[in-house]
Every structure is written in C-alpha cells, then in structure tokens.
DSSP file (Angstrom, degrees, kcal/mol; ACC not computed):
  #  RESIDUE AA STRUCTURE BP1 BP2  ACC     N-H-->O    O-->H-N    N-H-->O    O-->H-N    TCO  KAPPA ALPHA  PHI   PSI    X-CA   Y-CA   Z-CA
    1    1 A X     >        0   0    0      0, 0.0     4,-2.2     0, 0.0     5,-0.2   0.000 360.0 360.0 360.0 -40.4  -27.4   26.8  -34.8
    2    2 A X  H  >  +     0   0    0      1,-0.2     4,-1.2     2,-0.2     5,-0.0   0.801 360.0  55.6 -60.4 -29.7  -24.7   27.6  -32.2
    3    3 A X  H  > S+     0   0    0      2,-0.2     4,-1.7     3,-0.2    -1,-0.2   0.859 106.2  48.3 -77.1 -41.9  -25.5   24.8  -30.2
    4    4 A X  H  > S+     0   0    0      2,-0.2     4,-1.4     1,-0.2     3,-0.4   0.980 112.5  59.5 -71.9 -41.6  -25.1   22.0  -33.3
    5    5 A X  H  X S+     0   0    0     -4,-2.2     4,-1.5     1,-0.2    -2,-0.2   0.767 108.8  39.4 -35.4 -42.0  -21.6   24.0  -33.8
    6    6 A X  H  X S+     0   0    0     -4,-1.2     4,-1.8    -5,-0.2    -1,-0.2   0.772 113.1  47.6-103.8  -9.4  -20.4   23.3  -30.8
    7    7 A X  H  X S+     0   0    0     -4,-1.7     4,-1.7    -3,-0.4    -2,-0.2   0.577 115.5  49.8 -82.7 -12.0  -21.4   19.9  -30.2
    8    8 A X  H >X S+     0   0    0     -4,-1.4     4,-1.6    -5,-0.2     3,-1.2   0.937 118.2  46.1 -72.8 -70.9  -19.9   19.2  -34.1
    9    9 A X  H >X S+     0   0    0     -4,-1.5     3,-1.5     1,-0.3     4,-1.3   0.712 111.6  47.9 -49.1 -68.4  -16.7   21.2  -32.5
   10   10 A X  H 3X S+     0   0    0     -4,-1.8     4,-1.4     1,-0.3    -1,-0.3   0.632 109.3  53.7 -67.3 -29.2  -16.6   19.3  -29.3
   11   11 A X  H <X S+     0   0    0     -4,-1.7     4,-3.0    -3,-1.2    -1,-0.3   0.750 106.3  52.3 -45.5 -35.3  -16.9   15.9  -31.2
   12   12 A X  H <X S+     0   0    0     -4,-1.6     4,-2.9    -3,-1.5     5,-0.3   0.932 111.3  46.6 -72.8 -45.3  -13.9   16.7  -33.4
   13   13 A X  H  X S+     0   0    0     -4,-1.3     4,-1.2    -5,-0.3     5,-0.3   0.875 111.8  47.3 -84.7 -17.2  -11.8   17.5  -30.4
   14   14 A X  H >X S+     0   0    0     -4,-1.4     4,-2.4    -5,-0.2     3,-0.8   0.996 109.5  56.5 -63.2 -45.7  -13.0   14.1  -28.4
   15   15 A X  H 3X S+     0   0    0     -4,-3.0     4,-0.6     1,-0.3    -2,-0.2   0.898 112.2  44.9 -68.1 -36.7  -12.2   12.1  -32.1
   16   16 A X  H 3X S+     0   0    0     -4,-2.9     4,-0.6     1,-0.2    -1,-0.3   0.825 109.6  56.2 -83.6 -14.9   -8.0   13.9  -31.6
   17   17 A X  H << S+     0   0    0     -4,-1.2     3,-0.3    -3,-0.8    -1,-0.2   0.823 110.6  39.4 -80.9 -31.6   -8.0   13.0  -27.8
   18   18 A X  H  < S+     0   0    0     -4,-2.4     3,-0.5    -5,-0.3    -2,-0.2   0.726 102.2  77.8 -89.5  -4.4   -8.6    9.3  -28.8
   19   19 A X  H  < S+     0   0    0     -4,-0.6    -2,-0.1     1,-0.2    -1,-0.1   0.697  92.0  56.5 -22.0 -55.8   -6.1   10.1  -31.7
   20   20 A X  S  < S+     0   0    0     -4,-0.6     2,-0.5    -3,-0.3    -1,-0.2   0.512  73.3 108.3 -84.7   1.9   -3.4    9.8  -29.0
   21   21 A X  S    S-     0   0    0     -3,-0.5    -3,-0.0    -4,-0.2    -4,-0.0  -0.742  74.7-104.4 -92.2 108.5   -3.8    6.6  -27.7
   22   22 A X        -     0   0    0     -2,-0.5     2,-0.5     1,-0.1    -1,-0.1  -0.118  26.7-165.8 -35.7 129.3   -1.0    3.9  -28.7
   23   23 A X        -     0   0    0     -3,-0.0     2,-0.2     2,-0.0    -1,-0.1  -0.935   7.4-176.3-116.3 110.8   -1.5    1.3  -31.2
   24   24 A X        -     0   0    0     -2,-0.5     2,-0.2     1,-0.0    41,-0.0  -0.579  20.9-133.6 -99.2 177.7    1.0   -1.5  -31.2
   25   25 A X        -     0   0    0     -2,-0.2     2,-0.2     2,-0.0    -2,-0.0  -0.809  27.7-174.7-121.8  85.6    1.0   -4.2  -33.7
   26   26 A X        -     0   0    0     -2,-0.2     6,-0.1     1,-0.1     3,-0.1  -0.534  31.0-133.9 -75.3 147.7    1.5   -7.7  -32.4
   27   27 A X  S    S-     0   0    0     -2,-0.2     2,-0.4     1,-0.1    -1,-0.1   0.708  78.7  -6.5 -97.6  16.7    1.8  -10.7  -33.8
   28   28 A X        -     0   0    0      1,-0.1     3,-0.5     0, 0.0     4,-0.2  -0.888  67.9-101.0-146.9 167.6   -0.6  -12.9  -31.7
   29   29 A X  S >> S+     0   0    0     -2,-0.4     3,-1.1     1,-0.2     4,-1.1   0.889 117.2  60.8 -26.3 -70.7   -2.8  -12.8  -28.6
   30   30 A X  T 34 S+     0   0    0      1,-0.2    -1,-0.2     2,-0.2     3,-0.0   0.824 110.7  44.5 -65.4 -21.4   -0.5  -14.6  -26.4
   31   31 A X  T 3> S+     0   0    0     -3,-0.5     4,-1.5     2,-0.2    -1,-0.2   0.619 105.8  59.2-110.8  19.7    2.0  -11.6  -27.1
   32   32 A X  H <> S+     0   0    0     -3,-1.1     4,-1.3    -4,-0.2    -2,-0.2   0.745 108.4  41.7   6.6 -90.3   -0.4   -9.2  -26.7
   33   33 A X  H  < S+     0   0    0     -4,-1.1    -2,-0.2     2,-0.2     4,-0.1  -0.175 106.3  68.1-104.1  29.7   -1.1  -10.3  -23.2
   34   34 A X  H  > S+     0   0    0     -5,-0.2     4,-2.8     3,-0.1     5,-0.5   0.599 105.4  38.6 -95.9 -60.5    2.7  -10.7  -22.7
   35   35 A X  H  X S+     0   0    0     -4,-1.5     4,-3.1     1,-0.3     5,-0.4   0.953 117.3  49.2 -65.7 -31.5    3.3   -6.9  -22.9
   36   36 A X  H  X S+     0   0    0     -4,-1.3     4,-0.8     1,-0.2    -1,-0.3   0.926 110.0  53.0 -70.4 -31.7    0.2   -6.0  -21.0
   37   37 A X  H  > S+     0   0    0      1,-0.2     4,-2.3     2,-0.1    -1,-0.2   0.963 116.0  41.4 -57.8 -41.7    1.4   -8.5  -18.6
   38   38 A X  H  X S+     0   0    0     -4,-2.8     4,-1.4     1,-0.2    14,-0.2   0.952 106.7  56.9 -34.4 -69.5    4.7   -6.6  -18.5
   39   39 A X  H  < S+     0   0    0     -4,-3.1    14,-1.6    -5,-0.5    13,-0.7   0.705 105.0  52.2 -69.8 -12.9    3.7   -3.5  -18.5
   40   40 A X  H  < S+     0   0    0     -4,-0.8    12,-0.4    -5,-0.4    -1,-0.2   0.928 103.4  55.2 -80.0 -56.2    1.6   -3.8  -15.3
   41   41 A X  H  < S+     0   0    0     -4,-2.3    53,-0.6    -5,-0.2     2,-0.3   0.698  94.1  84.2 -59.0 -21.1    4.0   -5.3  -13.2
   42   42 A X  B  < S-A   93   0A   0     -4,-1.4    10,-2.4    51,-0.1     2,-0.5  -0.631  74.2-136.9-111.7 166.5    6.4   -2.5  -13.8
   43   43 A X  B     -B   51   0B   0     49,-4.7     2,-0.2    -2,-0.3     8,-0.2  -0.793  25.8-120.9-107.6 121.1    6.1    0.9  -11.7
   44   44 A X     >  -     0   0    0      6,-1.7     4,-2.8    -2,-0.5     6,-0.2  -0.509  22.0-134.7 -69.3 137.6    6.5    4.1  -13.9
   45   45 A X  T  4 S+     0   0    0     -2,-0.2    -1,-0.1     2,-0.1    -2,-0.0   0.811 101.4  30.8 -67.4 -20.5    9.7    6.1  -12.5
   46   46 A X  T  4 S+     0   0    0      1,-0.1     3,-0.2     2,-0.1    -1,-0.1   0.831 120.7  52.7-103.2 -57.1    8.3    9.6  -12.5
   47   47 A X  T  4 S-     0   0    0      1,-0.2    -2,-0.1     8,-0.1    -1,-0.1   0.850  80.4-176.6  -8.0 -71.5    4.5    8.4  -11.8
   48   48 A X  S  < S+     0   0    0     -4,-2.8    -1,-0.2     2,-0.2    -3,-0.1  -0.203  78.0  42.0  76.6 -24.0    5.9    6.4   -8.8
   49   49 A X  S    S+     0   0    0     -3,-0.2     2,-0.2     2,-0.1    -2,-0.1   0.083 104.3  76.0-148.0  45.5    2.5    5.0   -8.1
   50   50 A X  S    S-     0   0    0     -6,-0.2    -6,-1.7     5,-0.0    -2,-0.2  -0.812  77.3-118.5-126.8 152.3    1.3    4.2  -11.8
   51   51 A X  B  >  -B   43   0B   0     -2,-0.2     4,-1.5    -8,-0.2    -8,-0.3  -0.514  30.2-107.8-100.3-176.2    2.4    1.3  -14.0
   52   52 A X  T  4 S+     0   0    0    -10,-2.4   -12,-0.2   -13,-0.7    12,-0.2   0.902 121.4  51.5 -80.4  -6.1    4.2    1.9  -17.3
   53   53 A X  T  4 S+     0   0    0    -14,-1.6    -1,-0.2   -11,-0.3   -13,-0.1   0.874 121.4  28.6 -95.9 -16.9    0.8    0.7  -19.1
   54   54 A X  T  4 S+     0   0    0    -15,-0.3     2,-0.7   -14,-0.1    -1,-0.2   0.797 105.4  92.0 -94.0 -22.9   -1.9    3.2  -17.1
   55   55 A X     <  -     0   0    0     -4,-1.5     5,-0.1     1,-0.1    -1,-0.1  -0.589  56.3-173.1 -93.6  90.3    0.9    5.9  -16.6
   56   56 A X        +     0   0    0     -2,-0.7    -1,-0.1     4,-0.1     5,-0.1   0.381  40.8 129.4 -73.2  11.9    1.1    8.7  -19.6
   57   57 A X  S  > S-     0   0    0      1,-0.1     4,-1.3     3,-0.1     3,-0.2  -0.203  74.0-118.3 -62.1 153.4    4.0   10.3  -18.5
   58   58 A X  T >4 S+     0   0    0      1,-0.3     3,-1.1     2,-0.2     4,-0.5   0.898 110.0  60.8 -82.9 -18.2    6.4   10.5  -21.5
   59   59 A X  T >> S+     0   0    0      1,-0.3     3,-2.2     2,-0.2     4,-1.7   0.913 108.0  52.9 -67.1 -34.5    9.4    8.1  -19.8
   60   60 A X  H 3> S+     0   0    0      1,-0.3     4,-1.6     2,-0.2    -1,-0.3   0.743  96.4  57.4 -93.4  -6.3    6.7    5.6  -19.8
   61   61 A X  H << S+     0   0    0     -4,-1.3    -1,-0.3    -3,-1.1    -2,-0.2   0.313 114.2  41.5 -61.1  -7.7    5.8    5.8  -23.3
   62   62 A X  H X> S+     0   0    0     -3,-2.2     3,-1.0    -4,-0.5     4,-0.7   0.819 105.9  61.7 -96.1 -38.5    9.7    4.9  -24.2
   63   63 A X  H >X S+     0   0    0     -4,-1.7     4,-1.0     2,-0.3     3,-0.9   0.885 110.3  40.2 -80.1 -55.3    9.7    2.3  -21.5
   64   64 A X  H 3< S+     0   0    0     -4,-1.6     4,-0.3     1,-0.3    -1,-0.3   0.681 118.4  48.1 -67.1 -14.0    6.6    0.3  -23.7
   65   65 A X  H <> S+     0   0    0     -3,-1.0     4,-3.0     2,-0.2    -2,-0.3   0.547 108.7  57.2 -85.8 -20.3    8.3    1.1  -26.8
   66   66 A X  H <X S+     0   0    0     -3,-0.9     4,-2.1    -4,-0.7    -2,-0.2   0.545 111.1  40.1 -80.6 -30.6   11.4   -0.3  -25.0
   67   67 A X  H  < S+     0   0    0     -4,-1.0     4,-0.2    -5,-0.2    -2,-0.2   0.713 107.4  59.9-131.0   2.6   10.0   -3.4  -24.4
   68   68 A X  H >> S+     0   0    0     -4,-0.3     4,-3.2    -5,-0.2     3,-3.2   0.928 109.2  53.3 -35.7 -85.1    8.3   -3.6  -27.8
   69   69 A X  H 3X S+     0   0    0     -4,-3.0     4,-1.7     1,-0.2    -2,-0.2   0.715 111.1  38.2 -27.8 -69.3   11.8   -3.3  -28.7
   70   70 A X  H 3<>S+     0   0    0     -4,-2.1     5,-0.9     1,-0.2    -1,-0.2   0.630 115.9  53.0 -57.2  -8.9   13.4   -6.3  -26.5
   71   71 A X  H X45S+     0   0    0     -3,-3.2     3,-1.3    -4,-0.2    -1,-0.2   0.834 101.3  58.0 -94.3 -25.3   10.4   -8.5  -27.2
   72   72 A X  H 3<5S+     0   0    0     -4,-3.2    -2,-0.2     1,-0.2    -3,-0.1   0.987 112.7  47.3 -46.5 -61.9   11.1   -7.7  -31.1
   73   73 A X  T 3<5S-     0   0    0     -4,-1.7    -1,-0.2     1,-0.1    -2,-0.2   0.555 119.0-114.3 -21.2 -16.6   14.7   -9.4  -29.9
   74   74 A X  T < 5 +     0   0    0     -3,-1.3    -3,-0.2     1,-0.1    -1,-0.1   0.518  55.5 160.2  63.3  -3.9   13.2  -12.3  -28.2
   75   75 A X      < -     0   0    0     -5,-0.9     2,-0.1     1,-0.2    -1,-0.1   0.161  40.1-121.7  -7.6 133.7   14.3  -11.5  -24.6
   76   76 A X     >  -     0   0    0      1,-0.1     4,-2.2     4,-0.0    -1,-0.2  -0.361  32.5 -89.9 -89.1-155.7   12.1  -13.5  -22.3
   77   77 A X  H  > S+     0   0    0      2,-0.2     4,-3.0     3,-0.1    -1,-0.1   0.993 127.9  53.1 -60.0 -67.6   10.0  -12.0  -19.7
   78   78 A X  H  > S+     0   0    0      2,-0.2     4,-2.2     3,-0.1     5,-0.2   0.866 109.4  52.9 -34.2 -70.2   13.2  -12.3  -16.8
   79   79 A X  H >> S+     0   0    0      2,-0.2     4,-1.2     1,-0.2     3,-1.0   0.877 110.7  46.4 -45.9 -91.8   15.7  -10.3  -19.4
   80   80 A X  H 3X S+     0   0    0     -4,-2.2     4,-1.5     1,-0.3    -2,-0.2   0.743 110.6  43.8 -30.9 -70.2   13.4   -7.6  -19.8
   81   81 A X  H 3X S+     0   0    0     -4,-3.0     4,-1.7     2,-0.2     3,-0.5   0.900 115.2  57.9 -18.3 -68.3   12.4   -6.9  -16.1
   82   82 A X  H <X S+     0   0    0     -4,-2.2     4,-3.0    -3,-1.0     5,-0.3   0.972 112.9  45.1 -61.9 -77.7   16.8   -7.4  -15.4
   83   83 A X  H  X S+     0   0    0     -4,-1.2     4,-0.8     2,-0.2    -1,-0.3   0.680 107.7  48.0  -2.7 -88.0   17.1   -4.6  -17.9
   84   84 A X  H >X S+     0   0    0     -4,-1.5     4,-3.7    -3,-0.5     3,-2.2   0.865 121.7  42.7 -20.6 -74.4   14.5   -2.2  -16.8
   85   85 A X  H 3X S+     0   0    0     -4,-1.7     4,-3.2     1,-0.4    -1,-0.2   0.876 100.6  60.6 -73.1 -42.5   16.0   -2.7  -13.4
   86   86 A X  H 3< S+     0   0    0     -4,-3.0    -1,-0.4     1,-0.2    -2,-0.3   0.754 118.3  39.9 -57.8 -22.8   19.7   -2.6  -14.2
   87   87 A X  H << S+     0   0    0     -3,-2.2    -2,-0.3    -4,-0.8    -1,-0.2   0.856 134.7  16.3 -55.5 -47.8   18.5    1.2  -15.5
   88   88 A X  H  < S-     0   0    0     -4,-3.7    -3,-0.2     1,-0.3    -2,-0.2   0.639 102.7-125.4 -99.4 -19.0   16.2    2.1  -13.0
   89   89 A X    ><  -     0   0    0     -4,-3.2     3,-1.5    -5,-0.2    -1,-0.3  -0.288  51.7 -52.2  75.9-175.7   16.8   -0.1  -10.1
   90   90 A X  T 3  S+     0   0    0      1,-0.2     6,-0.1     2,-0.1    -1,-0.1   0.127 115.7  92.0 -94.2  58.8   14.4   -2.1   -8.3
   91   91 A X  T 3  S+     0   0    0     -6,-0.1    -1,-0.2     1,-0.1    -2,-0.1   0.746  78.3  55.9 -63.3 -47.6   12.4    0.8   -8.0
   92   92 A X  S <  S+     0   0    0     -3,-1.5   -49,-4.7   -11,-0.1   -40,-0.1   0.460  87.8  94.5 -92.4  -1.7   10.4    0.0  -11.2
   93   93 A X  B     -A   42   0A   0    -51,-0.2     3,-0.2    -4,-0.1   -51,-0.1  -0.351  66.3-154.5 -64.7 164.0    9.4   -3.4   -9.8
   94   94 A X  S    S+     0   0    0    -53,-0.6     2,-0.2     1,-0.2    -1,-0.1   0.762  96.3  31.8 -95.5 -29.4    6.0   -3.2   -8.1
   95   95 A X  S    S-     0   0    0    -54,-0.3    -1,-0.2    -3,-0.0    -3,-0.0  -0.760  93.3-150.1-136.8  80.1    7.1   -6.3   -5.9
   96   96 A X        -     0   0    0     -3,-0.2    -5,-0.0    -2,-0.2    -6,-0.0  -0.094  30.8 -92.5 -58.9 150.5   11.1   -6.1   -5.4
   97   97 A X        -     0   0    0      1,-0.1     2,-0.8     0, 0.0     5,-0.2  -0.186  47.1-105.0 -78.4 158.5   13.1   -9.1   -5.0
   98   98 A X        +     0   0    0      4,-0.1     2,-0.2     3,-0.1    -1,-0.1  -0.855  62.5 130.7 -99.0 121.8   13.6  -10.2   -0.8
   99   99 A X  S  > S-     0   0    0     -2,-0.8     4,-1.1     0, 0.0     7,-0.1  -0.747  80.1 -76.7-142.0-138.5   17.2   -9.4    0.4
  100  100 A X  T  4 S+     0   0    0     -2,-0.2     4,-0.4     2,-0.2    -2,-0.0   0.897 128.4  50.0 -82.0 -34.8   19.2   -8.0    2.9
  101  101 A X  T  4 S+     0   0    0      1,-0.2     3,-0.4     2,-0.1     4,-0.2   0.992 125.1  36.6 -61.9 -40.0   18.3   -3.8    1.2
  102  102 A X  T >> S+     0   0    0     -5,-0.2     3,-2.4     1,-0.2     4,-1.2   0.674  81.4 100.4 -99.9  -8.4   14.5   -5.1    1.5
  103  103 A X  H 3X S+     0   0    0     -4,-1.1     4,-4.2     1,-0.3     5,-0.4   0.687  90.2  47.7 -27.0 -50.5   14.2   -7.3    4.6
  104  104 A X  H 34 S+     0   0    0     -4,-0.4     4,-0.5    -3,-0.4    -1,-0.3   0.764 114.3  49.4 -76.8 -28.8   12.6   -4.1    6.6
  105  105 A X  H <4 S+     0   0    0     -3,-2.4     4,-0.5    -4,-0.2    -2,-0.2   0.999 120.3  33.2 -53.0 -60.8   10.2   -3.6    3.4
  106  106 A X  H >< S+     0   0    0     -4,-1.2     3,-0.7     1,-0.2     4,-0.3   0.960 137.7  19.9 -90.6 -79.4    9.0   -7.4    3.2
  107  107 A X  T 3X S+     0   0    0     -4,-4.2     4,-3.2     1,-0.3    -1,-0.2   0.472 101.6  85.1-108.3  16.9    9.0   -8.4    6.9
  108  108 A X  H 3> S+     0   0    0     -4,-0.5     4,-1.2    -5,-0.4    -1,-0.3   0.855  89.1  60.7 -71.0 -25.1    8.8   -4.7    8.9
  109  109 A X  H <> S+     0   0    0     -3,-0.7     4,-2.2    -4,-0.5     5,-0.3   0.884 108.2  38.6 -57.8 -52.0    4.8   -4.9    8.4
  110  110 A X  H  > S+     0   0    0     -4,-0.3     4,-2.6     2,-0.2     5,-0.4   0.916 111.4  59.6 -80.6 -41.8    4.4   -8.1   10.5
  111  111 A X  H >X S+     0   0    0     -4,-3.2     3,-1.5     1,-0.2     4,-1.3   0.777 111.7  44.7 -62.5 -85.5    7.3   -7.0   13.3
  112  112 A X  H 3X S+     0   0    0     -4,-1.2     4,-1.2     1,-0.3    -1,-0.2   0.439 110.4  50.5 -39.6 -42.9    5.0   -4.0   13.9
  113  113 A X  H 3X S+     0   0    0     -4,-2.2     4,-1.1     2,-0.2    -1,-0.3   0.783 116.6  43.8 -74.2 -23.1    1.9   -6.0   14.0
  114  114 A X  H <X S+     0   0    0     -4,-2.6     4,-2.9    -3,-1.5     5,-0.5   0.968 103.8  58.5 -58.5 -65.9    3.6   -8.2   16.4
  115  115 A X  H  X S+     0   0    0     -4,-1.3     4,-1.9    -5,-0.4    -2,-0.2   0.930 112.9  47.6 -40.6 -64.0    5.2   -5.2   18.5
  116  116 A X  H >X S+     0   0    0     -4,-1.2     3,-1.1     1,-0.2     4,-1.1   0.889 108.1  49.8 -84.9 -83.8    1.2   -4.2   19.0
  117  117 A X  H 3X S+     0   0    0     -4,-1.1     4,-2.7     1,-0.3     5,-0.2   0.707 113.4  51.1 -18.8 -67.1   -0.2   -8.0   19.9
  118  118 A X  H 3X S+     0   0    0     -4,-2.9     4,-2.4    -5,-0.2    -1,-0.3   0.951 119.9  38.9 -52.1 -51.1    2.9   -7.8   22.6
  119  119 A X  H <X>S+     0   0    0     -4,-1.9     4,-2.3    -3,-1.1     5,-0.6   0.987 114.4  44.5 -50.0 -83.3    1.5   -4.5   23.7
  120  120 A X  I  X>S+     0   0    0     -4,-1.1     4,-1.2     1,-0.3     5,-0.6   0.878 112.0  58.3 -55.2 -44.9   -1.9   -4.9   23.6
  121  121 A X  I  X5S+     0   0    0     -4,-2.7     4,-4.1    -5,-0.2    -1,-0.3   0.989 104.8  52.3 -36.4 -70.9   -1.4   -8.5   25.5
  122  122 A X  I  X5S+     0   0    0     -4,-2.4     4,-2.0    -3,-0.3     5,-0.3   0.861 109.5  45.4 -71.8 -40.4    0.3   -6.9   28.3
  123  123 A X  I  X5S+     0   0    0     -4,-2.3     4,-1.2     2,-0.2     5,-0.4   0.847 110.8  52.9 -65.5 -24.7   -2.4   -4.1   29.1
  124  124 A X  I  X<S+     0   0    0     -4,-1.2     4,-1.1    -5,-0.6     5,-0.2   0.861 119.1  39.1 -87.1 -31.5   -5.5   -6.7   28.8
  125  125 A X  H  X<S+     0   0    0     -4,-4.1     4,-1.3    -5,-0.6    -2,-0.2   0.890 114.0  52.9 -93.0  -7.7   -3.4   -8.8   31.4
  126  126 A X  H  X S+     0   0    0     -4,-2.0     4,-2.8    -5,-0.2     5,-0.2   0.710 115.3  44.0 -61.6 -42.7   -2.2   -5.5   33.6
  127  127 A X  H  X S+     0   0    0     -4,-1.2     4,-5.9    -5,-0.3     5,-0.4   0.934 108.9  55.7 -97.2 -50.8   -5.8   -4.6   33.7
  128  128 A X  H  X S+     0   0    0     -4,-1.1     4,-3.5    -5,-0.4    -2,-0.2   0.927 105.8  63.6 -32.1 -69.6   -7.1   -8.5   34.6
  129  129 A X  H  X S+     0   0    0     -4,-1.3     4,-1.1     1,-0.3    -2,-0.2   0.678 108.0  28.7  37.2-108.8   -4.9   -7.8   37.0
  130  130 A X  H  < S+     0   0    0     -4,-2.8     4,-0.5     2,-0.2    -1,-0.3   0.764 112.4  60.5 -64.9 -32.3   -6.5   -5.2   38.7
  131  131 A X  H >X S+     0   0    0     -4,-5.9     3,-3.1    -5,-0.2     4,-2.7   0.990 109.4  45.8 -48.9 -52.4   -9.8   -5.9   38.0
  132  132 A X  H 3< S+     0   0    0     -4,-3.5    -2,-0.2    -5,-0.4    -3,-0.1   0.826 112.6  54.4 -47.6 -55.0   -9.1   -9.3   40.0
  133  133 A X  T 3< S+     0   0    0     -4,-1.1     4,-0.3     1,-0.3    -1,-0.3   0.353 116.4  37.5   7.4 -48.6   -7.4   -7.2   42.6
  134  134 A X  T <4 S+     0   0    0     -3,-3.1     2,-0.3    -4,-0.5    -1,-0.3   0.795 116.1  51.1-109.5 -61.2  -10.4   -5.3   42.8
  135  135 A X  S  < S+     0   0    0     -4,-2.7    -2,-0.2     1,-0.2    -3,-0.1  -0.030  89.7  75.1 -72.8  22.8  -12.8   -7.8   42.4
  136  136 A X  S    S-     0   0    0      2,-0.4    -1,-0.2    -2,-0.3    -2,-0.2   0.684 102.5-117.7-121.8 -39.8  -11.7   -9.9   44.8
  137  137 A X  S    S+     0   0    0      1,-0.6     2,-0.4    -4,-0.3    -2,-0.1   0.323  73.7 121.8 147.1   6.1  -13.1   -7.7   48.1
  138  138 A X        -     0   0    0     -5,-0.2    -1,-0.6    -4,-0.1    -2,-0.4  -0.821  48.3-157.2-100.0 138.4   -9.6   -7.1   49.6
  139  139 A X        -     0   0    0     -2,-0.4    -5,-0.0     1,-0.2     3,-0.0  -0.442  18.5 -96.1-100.5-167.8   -8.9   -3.6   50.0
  140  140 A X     >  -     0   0    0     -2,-0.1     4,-0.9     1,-0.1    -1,-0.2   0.137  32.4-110.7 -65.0 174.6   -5.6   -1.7   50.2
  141  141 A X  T  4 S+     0   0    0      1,-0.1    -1,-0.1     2,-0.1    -2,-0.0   0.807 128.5  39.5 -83.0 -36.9   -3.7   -0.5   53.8
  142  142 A X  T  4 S+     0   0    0      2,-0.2     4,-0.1     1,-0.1    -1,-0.1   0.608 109.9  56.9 -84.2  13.3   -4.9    3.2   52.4
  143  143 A X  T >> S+     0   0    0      3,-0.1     4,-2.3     2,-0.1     3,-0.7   0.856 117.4  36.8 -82.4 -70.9   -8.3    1.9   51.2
  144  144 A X  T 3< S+     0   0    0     -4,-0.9    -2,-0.2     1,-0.2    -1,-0.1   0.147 109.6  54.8 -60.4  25.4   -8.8    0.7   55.0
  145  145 A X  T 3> S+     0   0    0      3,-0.1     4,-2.0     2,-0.0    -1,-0.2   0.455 116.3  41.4-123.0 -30.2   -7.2    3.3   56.6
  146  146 A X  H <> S+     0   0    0     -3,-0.7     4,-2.2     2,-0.2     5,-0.5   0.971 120.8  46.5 -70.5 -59.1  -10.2    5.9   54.2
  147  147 A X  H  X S+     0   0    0     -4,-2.3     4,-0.9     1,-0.2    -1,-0.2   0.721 110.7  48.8 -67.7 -17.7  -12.8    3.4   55.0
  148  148 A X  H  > S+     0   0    0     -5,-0.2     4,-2.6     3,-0.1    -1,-0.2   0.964 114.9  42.7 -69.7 -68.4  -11.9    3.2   58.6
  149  149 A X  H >X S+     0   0    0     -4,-2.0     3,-2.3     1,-0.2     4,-0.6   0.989 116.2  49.3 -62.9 -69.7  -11.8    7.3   59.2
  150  150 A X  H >X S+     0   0    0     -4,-2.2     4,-3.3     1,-0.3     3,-1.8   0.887 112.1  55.2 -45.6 -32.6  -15.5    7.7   56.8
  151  151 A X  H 3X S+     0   0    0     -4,-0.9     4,-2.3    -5,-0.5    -1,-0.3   0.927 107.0  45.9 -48.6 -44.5  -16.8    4.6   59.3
  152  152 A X  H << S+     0   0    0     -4,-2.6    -1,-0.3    -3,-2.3     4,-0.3   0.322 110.4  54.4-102.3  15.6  -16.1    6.6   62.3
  153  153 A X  H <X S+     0   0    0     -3,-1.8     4,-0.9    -4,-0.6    -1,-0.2   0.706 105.7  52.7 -81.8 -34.3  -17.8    9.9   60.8
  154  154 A X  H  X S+     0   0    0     -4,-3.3     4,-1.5     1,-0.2    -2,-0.2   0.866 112.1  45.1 -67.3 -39.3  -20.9    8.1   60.2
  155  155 A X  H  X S+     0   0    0     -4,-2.3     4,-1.0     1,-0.2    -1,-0.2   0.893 114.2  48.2 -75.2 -24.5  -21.0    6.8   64.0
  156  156 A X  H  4 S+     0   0    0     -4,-0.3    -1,-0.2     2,-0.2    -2,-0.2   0.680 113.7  45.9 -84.8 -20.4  -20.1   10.1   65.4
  157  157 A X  H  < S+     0   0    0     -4,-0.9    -1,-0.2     1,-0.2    -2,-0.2   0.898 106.5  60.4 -76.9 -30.9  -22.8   12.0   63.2
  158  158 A X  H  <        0   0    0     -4,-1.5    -2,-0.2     1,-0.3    -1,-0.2   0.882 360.0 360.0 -84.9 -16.4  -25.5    9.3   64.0
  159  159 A X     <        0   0    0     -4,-1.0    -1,-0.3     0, 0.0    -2,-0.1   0.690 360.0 360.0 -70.3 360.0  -25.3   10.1   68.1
C-alpha cells in the first residue's frame, strides 16, 4: 500500500515539474522556428555558456518573452539581435561580429597554430641537421681527440 502511495505521490510531483515548462502561442510554423532560431543563437548573460532557449535562469525567461514581445512588433530577425546587444553587448551573441575589439578572438586561434608549425618546423630541421652531421661519418675535433686517446688504450692493453 505504501509503495502505490508513493509512486501516485511521485507521479503528481513529475506532472508540476512539466507544469513549468513555457508555452508560447504562435501564429504559424515558420514563426515558431523563427524564435527557436533566435533563441539559440543568443548566449544567456548569467548562464554564459547556455543559450536563452536551453538556459532556465530567470533573465532568460524575460529575454524569450522579450523577443515574443519584438516579434509581436514586427522587428525582423537583425532588430532584435541589435537590441539584445545594445543591452547586453555583444556578449549575448554566440558568434560576435569581426572588428578591431574581436580581431584576437576571430584570428588569435590560427596565429597560435601558426606560431607552433614555425616551431615545430625549426626543431625537425635543427635535428635533420644533426642527424646528417652525425650520419654522415665525420666526427668532431673532441670526438677525435676521445677516439684517439680510447685507440691508444686498447694498443697499450693488448701488449
């Protein structure tokens, strides 16, 4: 008996956790997948590394009601975003526009993978190098000057 009591119980409390879940009212499909397109693209502010549609933090529950609002207006897609950002900065873009503040975001990835190719270059020819060096049968003046003195131990041991 206890056991159907608490699986009745635990059902009632799953049915008020799906309770909470926003329902907007669109009037078509195509706007619809306009706010979900929306609402992906933009980066909840307290999250930081959610978008306002996965993010249940409560700024991002005004932020989809916020742009419910401008799409009641008719704002396109561009006006909304400009918005957003003219509050927030481009902070709440996911992919921030390229200028001179982002230059080291956008191209700082590929000068680093560059900087390491330049690197990595110069030791694989530093070590060709020496291998050749090595490989080629000429020694050094203190390579011949060791190999000279071990020569003349071995002849003095073998009389």
């Amino acid at each position: 008996m206890k056991r159907i009591f608490f699986a009745c119980l635990l059902l009632m409390i799953g049915g008020l956790a799906q309770a909470a879940i926003e329902a907007n009212q669109f009037k078509n499909d195509a706007e619809r997948e306009r706010f979900r397109s929306l609402t992906e693209e933009l980066r909840c502010p307290k999250c930081q590394n959610q978008n306002i549609a996965d993010s249940d933090a409560p700024i991002a529950k005004d932020l989809r009601r916020e742009i419910l609002r401008l799409m009641d207006e008719d704002k396109s897609d561009d006006e909304i975003v400009d918005f957003l950002v003219l509050r927030y900065g481009d902070f709440v873009r996911y992919k921030p526009p390229v200028d001179s503040r982002t230059y080291l975001l956008w191209y700082g990835p590929f000068a680093l993978l560059g900087c390491g190719a330049l690197v990595l270059g110069v030791l694989v020819a530093r070590r060709r190098r020496a291998g050749l060096a090595s490989a080629s049968g000429e020694l050094s003046a203190d390579e011949r000057a060791r190999l000279a003195v071990l020569l003349n131990r071995q002849e003095n041991q073998d009389r």
